[in-house]
C-alpha positions in Angstrom: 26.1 -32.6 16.0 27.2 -29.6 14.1 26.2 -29.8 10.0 26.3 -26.6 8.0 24.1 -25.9 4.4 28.2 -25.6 3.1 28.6 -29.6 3.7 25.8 -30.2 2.4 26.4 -28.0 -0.6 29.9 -30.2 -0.9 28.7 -33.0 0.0 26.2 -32.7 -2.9 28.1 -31.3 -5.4 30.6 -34.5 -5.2 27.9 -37.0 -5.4 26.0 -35.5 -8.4 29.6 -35.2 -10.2 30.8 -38.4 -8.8 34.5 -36.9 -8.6 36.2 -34.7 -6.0 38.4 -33.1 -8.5 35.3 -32.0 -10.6 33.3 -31.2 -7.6 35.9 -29.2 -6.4 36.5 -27.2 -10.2 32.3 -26.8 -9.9 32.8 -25.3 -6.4 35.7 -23.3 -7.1 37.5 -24.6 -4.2 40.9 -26.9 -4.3 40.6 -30.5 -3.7 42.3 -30.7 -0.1 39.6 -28.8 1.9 36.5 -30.2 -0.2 37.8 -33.4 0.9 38.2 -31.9 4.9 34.7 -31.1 5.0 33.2 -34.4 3.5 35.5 -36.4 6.0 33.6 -33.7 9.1 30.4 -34.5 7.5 30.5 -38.8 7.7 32.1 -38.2 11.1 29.4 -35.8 12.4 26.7 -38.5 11.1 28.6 -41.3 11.2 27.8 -43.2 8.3 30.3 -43.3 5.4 28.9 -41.5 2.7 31.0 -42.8 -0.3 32.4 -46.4 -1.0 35.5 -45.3 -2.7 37.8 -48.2 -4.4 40.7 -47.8 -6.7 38.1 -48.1 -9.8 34.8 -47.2 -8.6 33.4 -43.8 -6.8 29.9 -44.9 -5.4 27.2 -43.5 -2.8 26.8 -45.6 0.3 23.3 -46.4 0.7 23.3 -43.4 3.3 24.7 -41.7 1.0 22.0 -42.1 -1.6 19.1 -40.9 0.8 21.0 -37.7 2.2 21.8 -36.6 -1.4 17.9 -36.7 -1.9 17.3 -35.3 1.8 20.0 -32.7 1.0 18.6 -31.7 -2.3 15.0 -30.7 -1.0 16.7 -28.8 1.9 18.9 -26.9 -0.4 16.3 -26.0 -2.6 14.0 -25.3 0.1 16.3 -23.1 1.3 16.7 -21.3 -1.6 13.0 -20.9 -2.0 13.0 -19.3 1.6 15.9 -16.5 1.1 14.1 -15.9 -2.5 10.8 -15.3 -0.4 12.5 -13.4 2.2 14.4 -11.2 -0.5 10.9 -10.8 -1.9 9.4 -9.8 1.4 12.4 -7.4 1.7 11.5 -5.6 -1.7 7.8 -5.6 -0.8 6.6 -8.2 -3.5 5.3 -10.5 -0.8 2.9 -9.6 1.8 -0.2 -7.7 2.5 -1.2 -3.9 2.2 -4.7 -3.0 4.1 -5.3 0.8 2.9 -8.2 2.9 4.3 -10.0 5.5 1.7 -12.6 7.8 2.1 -14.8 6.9 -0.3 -14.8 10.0 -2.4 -11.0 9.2 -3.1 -12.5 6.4 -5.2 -13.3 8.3 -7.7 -9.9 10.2 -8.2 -6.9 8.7 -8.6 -7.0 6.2 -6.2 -8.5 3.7 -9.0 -5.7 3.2 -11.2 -2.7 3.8 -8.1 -4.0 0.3 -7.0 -3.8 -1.3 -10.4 -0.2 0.1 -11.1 0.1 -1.1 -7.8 -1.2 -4.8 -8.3 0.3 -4.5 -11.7 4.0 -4.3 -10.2 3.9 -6.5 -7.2 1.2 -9.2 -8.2 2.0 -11.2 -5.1 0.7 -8.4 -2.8 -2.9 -8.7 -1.5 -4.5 -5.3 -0.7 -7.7 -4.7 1.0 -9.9 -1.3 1.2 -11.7 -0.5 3.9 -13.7 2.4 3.6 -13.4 4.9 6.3 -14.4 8.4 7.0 -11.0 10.2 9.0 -11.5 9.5 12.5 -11.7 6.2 12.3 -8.9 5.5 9.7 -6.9 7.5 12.2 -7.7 5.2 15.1 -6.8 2.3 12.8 -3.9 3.7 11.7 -2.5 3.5 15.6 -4.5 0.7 16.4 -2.1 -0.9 13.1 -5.5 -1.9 11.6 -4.8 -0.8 8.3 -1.7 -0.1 6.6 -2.5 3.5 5.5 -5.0 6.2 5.0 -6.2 8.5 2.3 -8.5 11.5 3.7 -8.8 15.3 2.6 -7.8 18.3 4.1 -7.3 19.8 6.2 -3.4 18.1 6.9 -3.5 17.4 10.3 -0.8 19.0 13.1 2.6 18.0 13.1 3.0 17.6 16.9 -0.1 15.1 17.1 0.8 13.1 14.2 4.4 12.8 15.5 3.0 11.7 19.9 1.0 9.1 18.0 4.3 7.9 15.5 2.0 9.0 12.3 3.5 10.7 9.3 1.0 12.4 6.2 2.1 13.2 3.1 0.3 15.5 0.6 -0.2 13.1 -2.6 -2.9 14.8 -5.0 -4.1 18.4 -5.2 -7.6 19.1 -6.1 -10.0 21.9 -5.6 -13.5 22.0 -4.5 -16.4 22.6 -6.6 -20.3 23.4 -6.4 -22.6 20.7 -7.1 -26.0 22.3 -8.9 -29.2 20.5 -9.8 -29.3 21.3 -13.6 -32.2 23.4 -13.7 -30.6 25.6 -10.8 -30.2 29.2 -12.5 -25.9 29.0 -11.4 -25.6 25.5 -13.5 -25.5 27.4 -16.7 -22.0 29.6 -15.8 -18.9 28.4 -16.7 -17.8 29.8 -13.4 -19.0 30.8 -9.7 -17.8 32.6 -6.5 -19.0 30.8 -3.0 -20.5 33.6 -2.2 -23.3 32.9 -4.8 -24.6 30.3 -3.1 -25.0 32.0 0.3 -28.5 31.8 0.5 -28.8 28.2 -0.8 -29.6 25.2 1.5 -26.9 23.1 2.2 -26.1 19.5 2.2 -22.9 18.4 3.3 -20.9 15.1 5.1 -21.8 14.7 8.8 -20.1 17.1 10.5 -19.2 15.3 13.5 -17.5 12.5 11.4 -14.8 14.5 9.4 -12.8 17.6 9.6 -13.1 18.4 6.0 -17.1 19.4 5.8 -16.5 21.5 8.8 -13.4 22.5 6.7 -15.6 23.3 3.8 -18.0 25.0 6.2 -15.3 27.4 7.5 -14.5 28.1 3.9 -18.0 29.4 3.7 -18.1 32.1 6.7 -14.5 33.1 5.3 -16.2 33.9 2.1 -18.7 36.4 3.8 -21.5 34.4 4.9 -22.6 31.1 7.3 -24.2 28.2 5.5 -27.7 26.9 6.1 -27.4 23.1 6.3 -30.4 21.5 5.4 -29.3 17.8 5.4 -26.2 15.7 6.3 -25.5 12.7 4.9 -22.7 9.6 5.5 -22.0 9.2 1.9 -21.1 11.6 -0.7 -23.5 9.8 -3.4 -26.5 10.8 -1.4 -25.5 14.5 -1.2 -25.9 13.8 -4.8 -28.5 12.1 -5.1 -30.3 14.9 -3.3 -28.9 17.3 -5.7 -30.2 15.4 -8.0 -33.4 16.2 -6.3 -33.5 19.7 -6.5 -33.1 20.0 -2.2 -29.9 22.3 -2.3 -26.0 22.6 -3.2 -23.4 20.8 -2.0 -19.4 21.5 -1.9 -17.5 18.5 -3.5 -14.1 17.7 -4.9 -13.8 18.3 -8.4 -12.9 14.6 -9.4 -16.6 13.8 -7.9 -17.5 15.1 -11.7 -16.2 12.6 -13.7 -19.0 10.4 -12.5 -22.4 10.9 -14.3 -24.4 12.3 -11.8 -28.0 12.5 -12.8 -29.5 15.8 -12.7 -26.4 17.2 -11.6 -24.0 19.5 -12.8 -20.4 20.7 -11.3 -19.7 24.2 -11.2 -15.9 25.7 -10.4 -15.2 28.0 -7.7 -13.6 31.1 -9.7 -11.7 32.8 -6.5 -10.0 30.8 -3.7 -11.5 27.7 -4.1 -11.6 25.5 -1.0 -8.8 22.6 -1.4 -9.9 19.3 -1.5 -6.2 18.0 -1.8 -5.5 14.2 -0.7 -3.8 13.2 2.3 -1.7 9.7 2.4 -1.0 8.6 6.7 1.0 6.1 7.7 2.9 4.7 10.5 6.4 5.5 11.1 7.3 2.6 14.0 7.2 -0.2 11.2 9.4 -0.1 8.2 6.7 -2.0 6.6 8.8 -3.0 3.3 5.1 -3.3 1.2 4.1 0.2 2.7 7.7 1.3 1.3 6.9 -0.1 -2.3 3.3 1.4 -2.1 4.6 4.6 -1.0 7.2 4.3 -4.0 4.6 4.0 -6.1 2.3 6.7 -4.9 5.9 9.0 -5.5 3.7 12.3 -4.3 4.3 15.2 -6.6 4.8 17.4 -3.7 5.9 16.1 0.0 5.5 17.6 2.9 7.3 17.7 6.0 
């Protein structure tokens, strides 16, 4: 048995108008073939379809329930290549996006809500990562993509492990001060100055960027003196807070009240904080396309 949608399209355009001649007018089509394909269609089942007299122009009993069976297939059919069109565009589906959890309070925020705001039918997730591990996801195809800070990671490697990253928001690094520290009060500060201040940073051995930011320090003249690390950024802060040292953090960490803290600039060669957007480049993941359209990175690099 061979039955194509286009019989069935026929087939149902003639019994809804109850004339071949208008059916055929509808479909755009001369009479002759129209005819051909509803003859193919009762032989191919066969079961007459129409009982046709010199008067009347009725559906068989047959053909009463396939006009119904043929009118849910239709319009389930058109329901699938809508979704599929959908899915095509990246309107359908799901985007699972890693984030380090400092990017939270940048831009990231209202990128997702443009985002949900243009493709409602999208379900993201966050999963809150530091580097490494988003990286391991990333080729493990765990999440969809990753935000992480600098430094941008080497060409070659991204490339063995079918990773591309994309430079999506600049930012600089600033010096986090309890507000009674005697530097809170300038408008403006080298690193240098806080050479003999204790340190608090990220783990080390979880991230590139604090050893990043630690570099940044012996460039500047002098090698830091951690006194604590931490996992999360807020409790670098909240030891700020405290009055138990100084800790390097991007400059969007500022728009959060922090208290007892205050956010000083770096005034020469501040250490870049700039955010990274990783993806994979094996799967032309049509959401990840519409994300990334989004995103549209001020500056791209190669």
């Amino acid at each position: 048995m061979s039955i194509d949608l286009k019989q069935l399209k026929y087939f149902l355009a003639v019994a809804e108008e109850k004339s071949f001649s208008r059916a055929a007018e509808r479909l755009h089509i001369s009479q002759p073939p129209l005819s051909q394909q509803i003859m193919k269609l009762e032989s191919e089942l066969g079961v007459k379809l129409f009982a046709r007299t010199t008067r009347t122009f009725e559906l068989t009993v047959a053909g009463k329930a396939l006009m119904n069976e043929a009118a849910e297939l239709l319009a389930k059919m058109r329901m699938t290549i809508d979704t599929i069109r959908q899915i095509d565009r990246g309107e359908v589906g799901r985007l699972r996006v890693g984030i380090v959890g400092s990017a939270m309070w940048g831009p990231i925020p209202s990128l997702l809500e443009e985002f949900q705001t243009k493709f409602p039918r999208v379900t993201w997730t966050l999963h809150e990562l530091g580097p490494t591990l988003q990286y391991d996801a990333l080729r493990a195809k765990q999440i969809d993509v990753g935000f992480w800070r600098e430094p941008k990671l080497d060409e070659d490697g991204l490339k063995s492990d079918n990773l591309r990253q994309e430079l999506c928001f600049r930012e600089d690094v600033c010096v986090a001060l309890n507000e009674h520290h005697p530097l809170a009060k300038q408008d403006a500060i080298e690193l240098m100055d806080i050479a003999d201040q204790p340190m608090l940073t990220l783990a080390l051995d979880k991230s590139a960027f604090p050893r990043y930011l630690m570099q940044c320090c012996v460039k500047a003249g002098f090698q830091p003196t951690i006194f604590q690390e931490a996992s999360e950024p807020q409790t670098l802060l909240a030891m700020v807070g405290a009055g138990l040292g100084v800790a390097l953090m991007p400059e969007t960490t500022s728009r959060i009240g922090w208290p007892g803290v205050v956010f000083v600039p770096i005034r020469s060669n501040p250490p870049s904080a700039n955010l990274y957007i990783t993806y994979t480049t094996t799967d032309d993941a049509p959401v990840v396309r519409a994300f990334l359209n989004i995103l549209n990175p001020p500056s791209r690099e190669n």
